[in-house]
N, C-alpha and C positions, 0 to 999 in steps of 0.2 A: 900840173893838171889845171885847167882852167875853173873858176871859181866866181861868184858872185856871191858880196855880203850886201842884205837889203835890209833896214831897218828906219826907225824912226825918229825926228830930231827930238821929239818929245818922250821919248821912252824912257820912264822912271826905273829900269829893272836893269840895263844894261848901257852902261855907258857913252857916248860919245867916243872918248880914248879907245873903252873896250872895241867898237866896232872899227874903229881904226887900226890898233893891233892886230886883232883878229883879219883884217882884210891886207894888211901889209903881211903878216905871217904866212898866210896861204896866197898870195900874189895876187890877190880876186880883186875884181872890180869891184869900189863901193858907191853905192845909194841909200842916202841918207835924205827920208820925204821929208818935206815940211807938212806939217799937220798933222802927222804919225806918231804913235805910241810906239810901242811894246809889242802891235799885231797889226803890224802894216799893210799884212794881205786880206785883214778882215775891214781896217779902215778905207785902204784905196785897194781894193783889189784890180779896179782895170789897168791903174798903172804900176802895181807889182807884175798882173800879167804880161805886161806891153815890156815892161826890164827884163824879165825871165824869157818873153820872144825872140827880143832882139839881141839878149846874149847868146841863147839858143843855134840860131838862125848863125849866127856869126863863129860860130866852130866849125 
């Protein structure tokens, strides 16, 4: 099942490794923003929108 992990390089709450794992586990594509925490759709939402379009759009 296709899958995309989106998170932030700043994110104190969840790993680096962890979103790594987690995106090799489930096969998903990862995006990891610079300037992002923890709520990267509240920090950059146009460009979590525009990764969630273009994964979208490509199924």
């Amino acid at each position: 099942m296709p899958a995309v992990v989106i998170g932030g390089i700043d994110d104190r709450i969840v790993s680096l490794d962890a979103h790594h794992t987690a995106a090799e586990g489930l096969g998903a594509e990862l995006h990891l923003l610079e300037g992002a925490g923890h709520a990267p759709h509240e920090q950059q939402p146009g460009v979590v929108a525009g990764i969630i379009r273009d994964f979208v759009t490509g199924l």
